[in-house]
N, C-alpha and C positions, 0 to 999 in steps of 0.2 A: 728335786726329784722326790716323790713321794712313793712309798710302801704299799703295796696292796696283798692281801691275803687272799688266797684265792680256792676254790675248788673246782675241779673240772677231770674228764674223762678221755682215756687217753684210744688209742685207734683198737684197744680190744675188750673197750670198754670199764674198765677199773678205773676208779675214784681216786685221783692224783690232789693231795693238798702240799702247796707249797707258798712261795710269796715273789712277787717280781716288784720292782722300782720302775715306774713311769713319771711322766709328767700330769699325766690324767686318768681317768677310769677308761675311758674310749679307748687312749693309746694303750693299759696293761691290758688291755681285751686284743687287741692286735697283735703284741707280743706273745700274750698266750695259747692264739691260734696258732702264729708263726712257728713255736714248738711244735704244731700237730696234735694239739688239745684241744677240746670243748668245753666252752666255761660253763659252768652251772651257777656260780655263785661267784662274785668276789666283793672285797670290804676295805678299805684304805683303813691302814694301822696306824696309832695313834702315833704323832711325832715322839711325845717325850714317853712312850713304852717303856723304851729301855731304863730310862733313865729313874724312872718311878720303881722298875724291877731289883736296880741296885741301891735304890734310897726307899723299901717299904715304908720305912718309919714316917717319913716327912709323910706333914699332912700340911694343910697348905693355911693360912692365918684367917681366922675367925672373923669375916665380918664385923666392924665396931658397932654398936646397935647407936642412934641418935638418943639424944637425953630427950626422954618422954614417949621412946617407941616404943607402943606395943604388939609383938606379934604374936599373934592370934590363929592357930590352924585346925581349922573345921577338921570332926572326923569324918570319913568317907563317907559316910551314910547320907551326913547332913550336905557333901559336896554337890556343885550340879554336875549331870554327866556330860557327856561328848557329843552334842549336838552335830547334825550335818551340816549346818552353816559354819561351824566352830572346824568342822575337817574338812568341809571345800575352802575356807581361808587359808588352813593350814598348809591344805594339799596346792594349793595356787600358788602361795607366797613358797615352797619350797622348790617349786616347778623353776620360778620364776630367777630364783636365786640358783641352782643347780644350772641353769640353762645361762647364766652371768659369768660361769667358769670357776664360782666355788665349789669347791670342795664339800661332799655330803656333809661331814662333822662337823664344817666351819658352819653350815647352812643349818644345819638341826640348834648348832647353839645360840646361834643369832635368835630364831624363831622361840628356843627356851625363853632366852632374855626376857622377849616381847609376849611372851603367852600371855591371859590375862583367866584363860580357865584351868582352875586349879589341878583339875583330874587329868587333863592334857598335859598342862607342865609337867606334873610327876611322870606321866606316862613316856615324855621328850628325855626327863633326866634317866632313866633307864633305859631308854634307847639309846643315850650318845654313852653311856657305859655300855652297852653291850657291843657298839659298832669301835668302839673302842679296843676292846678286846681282840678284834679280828674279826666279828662275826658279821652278816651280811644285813644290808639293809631292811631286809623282808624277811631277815631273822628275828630281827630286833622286831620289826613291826608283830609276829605272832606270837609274841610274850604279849600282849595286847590285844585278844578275841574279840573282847565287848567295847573296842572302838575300830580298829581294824577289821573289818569281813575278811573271808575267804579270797571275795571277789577281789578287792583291794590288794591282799598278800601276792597271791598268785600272781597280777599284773608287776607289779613293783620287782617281782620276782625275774619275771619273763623281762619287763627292762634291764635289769643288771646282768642278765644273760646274756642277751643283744647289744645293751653298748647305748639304750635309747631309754635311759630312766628319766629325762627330762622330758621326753616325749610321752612318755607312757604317765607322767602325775599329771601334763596337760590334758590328756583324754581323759581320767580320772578324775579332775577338777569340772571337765565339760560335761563330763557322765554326770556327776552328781549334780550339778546345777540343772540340766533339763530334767533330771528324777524328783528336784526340789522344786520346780517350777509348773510339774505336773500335780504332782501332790496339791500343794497350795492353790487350783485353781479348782480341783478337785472338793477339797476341802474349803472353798471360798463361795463353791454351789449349794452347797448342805448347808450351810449357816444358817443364810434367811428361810428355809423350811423349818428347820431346826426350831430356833425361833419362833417363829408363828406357829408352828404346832405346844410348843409349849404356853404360849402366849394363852391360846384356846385352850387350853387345859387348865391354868389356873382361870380364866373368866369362867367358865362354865362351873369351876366348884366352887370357886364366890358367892354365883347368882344360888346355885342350887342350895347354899348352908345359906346365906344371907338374906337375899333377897327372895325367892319364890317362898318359903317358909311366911313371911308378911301376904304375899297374896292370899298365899291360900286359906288363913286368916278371914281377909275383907269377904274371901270368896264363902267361905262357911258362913257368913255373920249373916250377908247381903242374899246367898243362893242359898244356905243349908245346904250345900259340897252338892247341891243337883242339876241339872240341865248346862253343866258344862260342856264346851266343844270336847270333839274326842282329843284334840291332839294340846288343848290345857288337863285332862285328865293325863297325858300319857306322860308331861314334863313335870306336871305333882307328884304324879307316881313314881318317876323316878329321884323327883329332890327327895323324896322319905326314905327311900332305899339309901342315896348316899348319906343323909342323915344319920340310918342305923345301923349302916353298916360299912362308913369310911375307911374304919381301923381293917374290918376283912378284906376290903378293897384293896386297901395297900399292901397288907400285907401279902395278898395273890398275886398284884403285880410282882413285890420282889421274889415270892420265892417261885417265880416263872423265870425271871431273870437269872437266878441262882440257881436253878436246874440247868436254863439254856445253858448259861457259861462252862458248866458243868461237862453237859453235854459237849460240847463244844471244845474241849478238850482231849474226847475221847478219839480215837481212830474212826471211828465211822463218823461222829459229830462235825471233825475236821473236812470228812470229804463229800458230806451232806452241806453242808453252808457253803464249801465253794463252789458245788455245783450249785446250787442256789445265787449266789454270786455270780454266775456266767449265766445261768439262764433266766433270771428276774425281767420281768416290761423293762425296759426302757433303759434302767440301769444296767443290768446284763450285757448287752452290747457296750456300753460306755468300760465295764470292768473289762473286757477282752481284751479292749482296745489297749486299753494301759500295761496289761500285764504283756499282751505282745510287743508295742515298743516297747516296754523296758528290757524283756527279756533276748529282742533280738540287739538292740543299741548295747544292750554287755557282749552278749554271744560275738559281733562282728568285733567290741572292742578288744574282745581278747583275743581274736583269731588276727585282727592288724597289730597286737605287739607281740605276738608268736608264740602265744599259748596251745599248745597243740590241742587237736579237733577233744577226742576224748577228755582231758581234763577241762577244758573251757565248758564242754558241755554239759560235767559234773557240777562246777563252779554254777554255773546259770538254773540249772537245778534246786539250787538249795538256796539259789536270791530270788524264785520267781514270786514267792509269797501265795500260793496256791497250788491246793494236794490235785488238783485235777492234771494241771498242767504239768507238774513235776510228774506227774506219773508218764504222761503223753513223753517228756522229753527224755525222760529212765528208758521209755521204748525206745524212743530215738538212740541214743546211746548206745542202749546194749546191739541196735543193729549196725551201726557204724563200727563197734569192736567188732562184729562177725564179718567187716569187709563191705558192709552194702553202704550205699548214700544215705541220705538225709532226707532225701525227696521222697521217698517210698513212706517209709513210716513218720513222718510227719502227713503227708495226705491219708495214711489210713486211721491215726486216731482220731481224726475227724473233731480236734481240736482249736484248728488254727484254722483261720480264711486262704479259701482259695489262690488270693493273688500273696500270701506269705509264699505258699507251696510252689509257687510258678517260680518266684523271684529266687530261691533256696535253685530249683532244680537251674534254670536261669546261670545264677552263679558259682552251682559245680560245674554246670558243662564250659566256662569262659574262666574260669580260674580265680574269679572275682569275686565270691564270697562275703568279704568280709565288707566290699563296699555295697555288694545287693544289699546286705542284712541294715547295714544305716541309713542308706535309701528307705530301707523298710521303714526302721525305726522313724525315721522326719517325715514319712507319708501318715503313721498313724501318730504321732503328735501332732498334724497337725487335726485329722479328722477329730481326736481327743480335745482340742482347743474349742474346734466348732460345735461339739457335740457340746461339751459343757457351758458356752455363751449359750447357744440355743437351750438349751436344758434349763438353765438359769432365767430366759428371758421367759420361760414358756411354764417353771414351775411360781414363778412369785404373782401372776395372776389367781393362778389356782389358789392358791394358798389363802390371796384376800378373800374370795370368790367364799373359800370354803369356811374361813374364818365366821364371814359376813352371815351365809345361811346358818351357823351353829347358831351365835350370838343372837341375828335378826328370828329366826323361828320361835324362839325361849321366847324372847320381848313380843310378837305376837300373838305368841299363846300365853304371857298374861291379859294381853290389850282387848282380842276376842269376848271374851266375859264382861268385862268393863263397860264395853262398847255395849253388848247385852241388856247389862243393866241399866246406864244411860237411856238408852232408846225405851225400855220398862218405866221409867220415872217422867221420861216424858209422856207417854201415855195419859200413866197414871192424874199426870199435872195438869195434861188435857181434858 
């Protein structure tokens, strides 16, 4: 029989902390209904507590180090941090263990053992001290901000309340895999633009420092700088410009960048770019798309592990990653605490697509919520998938296309004059 420390609220609402002896977290959740309590939190106590309580001193025998080991411990700075691949293994393999009929603390230690990122391990070894102590799993997890979100605590949270923390790190592990699998396909489109935009950037200042400088040259020797076509006058004219003035040049780019970023940080900069972000050709619709499955595939995940409406809806607030939308959902919010639905002021900030708004009013009138909202979420992953193959197959024409005309124009309008001259020589020869 094991120990659990518990917190919970009794039928007139006051904060009762005490401890019960079960065989599992499920069954001391059952017992401490059967009292007439509501759990809010509980934490399995450490077996040897006590016994570490009556022996302070003992500390436990020093690892023998091997002849020739050296250990070496980066400091923080130089650490790598907490990747989401590094916390959907973590979050999986603990699901997976928890859900085997270990015990939380045996399952946090195992996963210490095997960590192999440094800032996680540390972050494990103070979490199986604090859960040690008494404290709750998703206490321990928010001593840990900048690897833990909101979103994460709260759910972990709302599991050990319910009785369903195996459940609730599965969705948490699924959540983050389709948010990682969004990103990176996302990110897998921009590449080859990327790329061949840069690509054209360095050809074009090659030719203009390197090479059109020699034409223009042959061209003075051969024409005395006259009767050029207009558009070899307009690509000489601009190699001398980047000639004499590369260093202004760069230097205007960055400190345009260095304004934006700037900018960009302010209150207004924040909610100028995102609307920018939601309204842009082409991309614009593709960024809706994302930010609404993401936002409702959390929103439904925290309302199916019994995160209540209000807080789930703060939580999604502060992960939507956009000042437009978090404003839209602050509306939503503040009218749901005055009593009203979701359906009303979601359709009137005139943020979200129609068939969001149907499927929301949809699933308060059947009670069904939380599964309209992942219905949501898997209809606009998948439009997000198509959008981005199509997007992908329809930007890397352009981009040769655009490539070709920069490069091929230049190389014609040195060849035009040449051509000029030639056909002068033959003349002349005739």
């Amino acid at each position: 029989m094991a120990k659990f420390r518990f917190k919970a609220l009794d039928s007139q609402g006051k904060e009762v902390l005490s401890t019960v002896e079960a065989e599992s977290q499920s069954a001391a959740i059952e017992k401490i209904r059967a009292m007439r309590l509501t759990p809010k939190a509980i934490g399995q106590v450490r077996e040897d507590a006590e016994a570490e309580a009556a022996a302070p001193a003992a500390k436990p025998a020093a690892k023998p180090k091997r002849k020739g080991e050296i250990n070496i411990k980066l400091p923080k700075f130089l650490r790598a941090g907490v990747g989401t691949k590094d916390l959907m293994v973590f979050t999986r393999q603990l699901a997976t263990l928890v859900d085997a009929g270990l015990p939380l603390l045996r399952g946090l230690r195992v996963l210490h053992r095997q960590c192999q990122n440094e800032t996680l391990k540390e972050a494990l070894a103070g979490m199986i001290e604090t859960v040690e102590t008494g404290n709750t799993f998703s206490e321990s997890l928010a001593n840990y901000p900048k690897i833990f979100n909101h979103l994460y605590v709260n759910m972990v949270k709302a599991g050990e309340a319910g009785g369903v923390l195996e459940t609730v790190l599965n969705r948490l592990a699924e959540f983050m895999e389709k948010g990682e699998k969004i990103k990176n396909k996302v990110k897998g489109a921009m590449t080859y633009p990327i790329v061949v935009l840069v690509a054209a950037i360095g050809i074009v200042v090659f030719l203009m420092l390197a090479v059109i400088p020699k034409f223009q040259q042959i061209f003075d020797d051969l024409m005395g700088g006259e009767g050029m076509p207009l558009l070899t006058q307009i690509v000489i004219s601009f190699s001398q410009w980047v000639q004499h003035y590369w260093l202004f040049f760069f230097a205007a780019i960055a400190a345009v960048v260095v304004l934006y970023k700037l900018f960009a940080k302010t209150p207004m900069g924040v909610l100028v770019n995102d609307r920018i972000a939601l309204r842009a050709p082409v991309f614009g619709n593709l960024t809706q798309k994302t930010i609404v499955a993401r936002l409702t595939r959390t929103l439904g995940t925290l309302l199916s592990s019994g995160v209540p409406v209000l807080q789930a809806l703060a939580i999604v607030k502060d992960t939507t990653g956009n000042a437009i939308m978090a404003r839209a959902l602050q509306t939503v919010h503040d009218s749901v605490k005055e009593g009203e639905g979701m359906t009303a002021p979601l359709g009137a900030c005139g943020e979200f697509p129609p068939m969001v708004v149907s499927m929301v009013e949809v699933g308060e009138e059947t009670g069904a919520l939380p599964e309209m909202l992942i219905r949501v979420a898997n209809t606009y992953d998948d439009e997000v998938d198509n959008a981005v193959a199509a997007m992908t197959s329809v930007i890397e024409p352009i981009m040769i296309i655009f490539l070709a005309v920069i490069v091929g124009g230049i190389v014609i309008a040195m060849f035009m004059p040449l051509i000029s001259i030639i056909g002068t020589i033959g003349q002349q020869a005739g």
